[in-house]
C-alpha positions in Angstrom: -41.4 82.6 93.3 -41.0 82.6 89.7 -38.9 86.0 89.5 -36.4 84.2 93.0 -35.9 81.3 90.3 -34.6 83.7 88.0 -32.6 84.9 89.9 -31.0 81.3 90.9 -30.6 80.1 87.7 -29.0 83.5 86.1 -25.5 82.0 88.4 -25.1 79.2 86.0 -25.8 81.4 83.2 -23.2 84.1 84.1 -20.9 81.4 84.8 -21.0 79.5 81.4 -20.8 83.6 79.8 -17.7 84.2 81.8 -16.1 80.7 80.7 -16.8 81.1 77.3 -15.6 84.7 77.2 -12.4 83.6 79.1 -11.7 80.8 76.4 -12.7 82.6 73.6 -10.7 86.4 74.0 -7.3 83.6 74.9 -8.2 82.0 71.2 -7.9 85.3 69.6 -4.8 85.9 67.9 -2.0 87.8 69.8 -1.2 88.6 73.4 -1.6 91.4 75.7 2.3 92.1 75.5 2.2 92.0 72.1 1.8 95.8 71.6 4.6 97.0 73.9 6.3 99.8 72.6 9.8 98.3 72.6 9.8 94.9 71.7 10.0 92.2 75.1 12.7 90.0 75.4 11.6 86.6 75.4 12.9 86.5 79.1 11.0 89.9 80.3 7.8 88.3 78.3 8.2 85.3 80.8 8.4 86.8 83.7 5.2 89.0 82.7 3.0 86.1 82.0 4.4 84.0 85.3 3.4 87.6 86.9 -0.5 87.5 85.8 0.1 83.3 85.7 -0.9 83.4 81.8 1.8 80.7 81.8 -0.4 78.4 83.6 -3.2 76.3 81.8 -6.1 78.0 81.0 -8.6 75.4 83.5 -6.0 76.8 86.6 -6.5 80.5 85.5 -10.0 80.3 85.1 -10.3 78.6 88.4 -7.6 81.3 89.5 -10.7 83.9 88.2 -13.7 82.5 89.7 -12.2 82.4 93.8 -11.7 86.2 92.7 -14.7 86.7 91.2 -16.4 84.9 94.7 -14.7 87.9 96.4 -16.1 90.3 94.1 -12.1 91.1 92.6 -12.5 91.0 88.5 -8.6 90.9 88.2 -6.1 93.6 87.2 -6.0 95.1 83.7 -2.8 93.7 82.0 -2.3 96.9 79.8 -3.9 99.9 82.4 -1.1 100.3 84.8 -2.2 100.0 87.9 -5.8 99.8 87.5 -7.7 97.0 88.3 -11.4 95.7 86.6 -12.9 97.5 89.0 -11.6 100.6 88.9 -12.0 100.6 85.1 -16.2 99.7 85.8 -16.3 102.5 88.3 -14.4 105.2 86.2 -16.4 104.2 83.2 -19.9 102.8 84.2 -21.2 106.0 85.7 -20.2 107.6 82.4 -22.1 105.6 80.1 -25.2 105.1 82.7 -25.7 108.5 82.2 -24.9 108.8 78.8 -27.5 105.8 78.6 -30.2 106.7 80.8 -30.5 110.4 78.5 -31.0 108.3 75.5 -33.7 106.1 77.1 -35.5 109.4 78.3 -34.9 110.6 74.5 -36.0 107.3 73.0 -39.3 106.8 75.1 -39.9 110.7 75.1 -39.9 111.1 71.4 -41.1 107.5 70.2 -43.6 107.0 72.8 -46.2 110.1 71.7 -44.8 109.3 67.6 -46.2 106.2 67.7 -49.5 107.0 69.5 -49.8 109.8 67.3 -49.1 108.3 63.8 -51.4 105.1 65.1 -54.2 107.9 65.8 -53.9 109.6 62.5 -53.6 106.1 60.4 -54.0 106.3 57.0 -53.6 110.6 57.3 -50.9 112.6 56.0 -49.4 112.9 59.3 -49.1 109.0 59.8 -47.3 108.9 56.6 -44.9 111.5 57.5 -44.7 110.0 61.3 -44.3 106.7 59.9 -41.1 107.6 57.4 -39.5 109.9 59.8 -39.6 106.5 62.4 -38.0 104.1 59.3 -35.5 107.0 58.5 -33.6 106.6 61.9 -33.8 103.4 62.2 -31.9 102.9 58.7 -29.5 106.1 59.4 -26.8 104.1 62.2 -25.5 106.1 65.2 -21.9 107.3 63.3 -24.1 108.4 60.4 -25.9 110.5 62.9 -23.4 112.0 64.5 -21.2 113.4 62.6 -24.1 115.4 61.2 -24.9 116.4 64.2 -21.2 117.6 64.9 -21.2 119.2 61.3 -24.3 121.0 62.0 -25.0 122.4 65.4 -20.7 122.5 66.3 -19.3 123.4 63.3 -21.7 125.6 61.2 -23.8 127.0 63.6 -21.4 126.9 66.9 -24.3 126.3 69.2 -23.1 123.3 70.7 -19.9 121.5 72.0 -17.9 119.1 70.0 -16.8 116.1 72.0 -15.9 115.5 75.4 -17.7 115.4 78.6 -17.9 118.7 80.7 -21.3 120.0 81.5 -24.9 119.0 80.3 -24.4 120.8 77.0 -21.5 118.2 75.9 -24.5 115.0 76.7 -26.9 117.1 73.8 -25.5 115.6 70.7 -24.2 112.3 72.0 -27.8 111.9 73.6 -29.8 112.4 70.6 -27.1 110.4 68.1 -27.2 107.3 70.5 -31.3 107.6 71.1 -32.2 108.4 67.8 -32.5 104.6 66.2 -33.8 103.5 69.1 -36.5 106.2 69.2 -37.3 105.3 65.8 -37.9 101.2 67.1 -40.0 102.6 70.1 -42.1 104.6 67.9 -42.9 101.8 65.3 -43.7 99.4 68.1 -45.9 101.7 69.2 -47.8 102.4 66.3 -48.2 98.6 65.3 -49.5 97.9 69.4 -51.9 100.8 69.1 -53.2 99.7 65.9 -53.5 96.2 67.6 -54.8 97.6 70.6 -57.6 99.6 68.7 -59.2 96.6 66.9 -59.4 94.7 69.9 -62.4 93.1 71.4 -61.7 95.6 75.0 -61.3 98.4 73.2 -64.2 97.9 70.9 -66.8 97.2 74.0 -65.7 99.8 75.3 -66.4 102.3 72.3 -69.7 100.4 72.1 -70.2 102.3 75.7 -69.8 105.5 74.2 -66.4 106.7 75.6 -64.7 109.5 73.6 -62.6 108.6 71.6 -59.5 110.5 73.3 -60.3 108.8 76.7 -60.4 105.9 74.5 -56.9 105.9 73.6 -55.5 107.1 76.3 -57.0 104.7 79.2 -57.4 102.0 77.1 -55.6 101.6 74.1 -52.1 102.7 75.5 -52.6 100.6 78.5 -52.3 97.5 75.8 -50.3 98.7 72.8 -47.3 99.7 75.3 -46.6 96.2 76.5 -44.5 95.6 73.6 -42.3 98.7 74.1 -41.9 97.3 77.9 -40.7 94.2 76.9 -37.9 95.8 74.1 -37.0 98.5 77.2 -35.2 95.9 79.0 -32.5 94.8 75.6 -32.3 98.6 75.2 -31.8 99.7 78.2 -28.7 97.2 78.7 -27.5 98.2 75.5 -27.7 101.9 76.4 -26.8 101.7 79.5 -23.2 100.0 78.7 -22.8 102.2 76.1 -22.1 102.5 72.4 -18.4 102.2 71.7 -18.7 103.9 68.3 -20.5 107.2 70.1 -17.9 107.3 73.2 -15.7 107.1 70.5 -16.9 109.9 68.3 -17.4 112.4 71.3 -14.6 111.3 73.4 -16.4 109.7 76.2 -14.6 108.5 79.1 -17.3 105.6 78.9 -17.0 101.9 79.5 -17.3 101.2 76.0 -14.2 102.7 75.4 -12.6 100.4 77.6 -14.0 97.4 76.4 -13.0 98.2 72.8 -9.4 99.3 73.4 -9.2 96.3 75.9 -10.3 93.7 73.0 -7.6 95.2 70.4 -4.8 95.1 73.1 -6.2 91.3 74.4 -6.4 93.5 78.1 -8.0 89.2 78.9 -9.2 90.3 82.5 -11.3 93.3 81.2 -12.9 91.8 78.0 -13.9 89.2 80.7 -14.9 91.5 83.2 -17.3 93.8 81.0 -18.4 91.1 79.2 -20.1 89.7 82.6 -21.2 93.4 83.3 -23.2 93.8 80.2 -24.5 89.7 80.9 -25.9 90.8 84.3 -27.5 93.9 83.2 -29.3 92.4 80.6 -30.7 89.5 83.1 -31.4 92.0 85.8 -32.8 94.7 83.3 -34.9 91.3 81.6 -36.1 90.5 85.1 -37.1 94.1 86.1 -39.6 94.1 82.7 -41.2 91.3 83.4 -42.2 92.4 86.6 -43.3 95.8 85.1 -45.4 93.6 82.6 -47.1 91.8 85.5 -48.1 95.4 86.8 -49.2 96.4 83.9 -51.3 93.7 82.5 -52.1 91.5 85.3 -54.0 88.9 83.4 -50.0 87.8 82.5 -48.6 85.0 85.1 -45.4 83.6 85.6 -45.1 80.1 86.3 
């Protein structure tokens, strides 16, 4: 019941996101017509916006958007000729799902055992080291990363591809430069939940059993101290999964982050508005997805 109200009220909420991304990219200064390569005539300029009805108040085009929207049409791009919204989300989405989903694997794959590791060594050399390493990529941002990466393993060493997106060896670079900070947040909350975990009153009665201490950690400890990374999986999954503009940018990406970047700088209104949505129901339905994964597993937690 709880997670069907969710769902229910996440229609208002995507509605109040699409108005106030409708109102806000038409407050922004300039026009999608603005950037024409020859200069419009005031005349042609008219007849464009009559075309898309941007000459109409902004209350009739965004009631205009929403009987669209109802039909599952997200409008046509003013500066992609002849594509619409849609095909834009279908050309790019897959692209930087992909591209996403690899640097979730890479984030949970390398912060995951980190953090259980530098938790089980505290105060050791190795948690020190763990510890830094985990602080280091979180400070170093994505375009630091990769053109280091590019520099290293394209340039120097020519072991790897340098941008686009052709086979599995062009996602190594842009994998590990996108998943890198966010490896570096799941293995901190890792460590700080398995230190948690460790002192509490569960784990400590059942040590007072006698259990190893590797069984220990493992069926007990990790059970507890990975509820936090669960509930920072959803935010990062969204954010991965709709990918990072500045690494589709770096590598050439035909990802939607791309679009929605070149689409704010040209005012492209129906795509800004589009992707925006796309990014507002993937965080909700991502959001929704963790809680349920929390209920599984811990299920002393209830939803009312």
């Amino acid at each position: 019941m709880y997670f069907l109200k969710r769902l229910i009220f996440a229609i208002p909420l995507l509605l109040v996101i699409s108005a106030l991304a409708f109102v806000l990219v038409r407050l922004a200064p300039g026009g999608p017509f603005d950037r024409e390569r020859a200069p419009a005539s005031p005349e042609i300029e008219r007849h464009l916006k009559a075309k898309y009805h941007l000459d109409e108040p902004v209350w009739k085009q965004y009631s205009r958007y929403l009987g669209d929207l109802a039909h599952g049409d997200f409008g046509v791009s003013l500066k992609y000729r002849n594509h619409t919204v849609n095909d834009i989300i279908a050309q790019g989405l897959p692209v930087s799902m992909t591209l996403g989903s690899l640097a979730f694997c890479f984030a949970m794959g390398v912060g995951l055992p980190l953090g259980f590791f530098t938790a089980a060594r505290r105060g050791r050399w190795e948690d020190y080291t763990g510890s830094f390493l985990a602080m280091l990529v979180v400070c170093v941002p994505g375009f630091v990363v990769a053109p280091l990466l590019i520099l290293a393993f394209s340039i120097k060493w020519n072991l790897l591809p340098v941008a686009l997106w052709e086979s599995p060896w062009h996602a190594i670079l842009p994998t590990i430069a996108l998943g890198l900070f966010f490896a570096g947040k799941v293995a901190r909350l890792m460590r700080e939940g398995m230190l948690n975990a460790m002192q509490s009153e569960f784990v400590t009665a059942a040590r007072s059993k006698g259990l190893g201490e590797n069984s220990l950690l493992l069926k007990h400890a990790f059970r507890i101290a990975v509820l936090p990374v669960v509930s920072y999986s959803g935010p990062m999954l969204a954010d991965l999964l709709t990918g990072s503009f500045i690494i589709e940018n770096i590598f050439q990406i035909p990802g939607i982050g791309v679009f929605l970047v070149n689409s704010s700088l040209n005012r492209d209104y129906t795509v800004v508005v589009g992707l925006s949505l796309l990014y507002a129901a993937l965080l909700i339905v991502l959001n929704l997805i963790v809680d349920f994964a929390y209920t599984l597993l811990d299920p002393r937690v209830k939803y009312e």
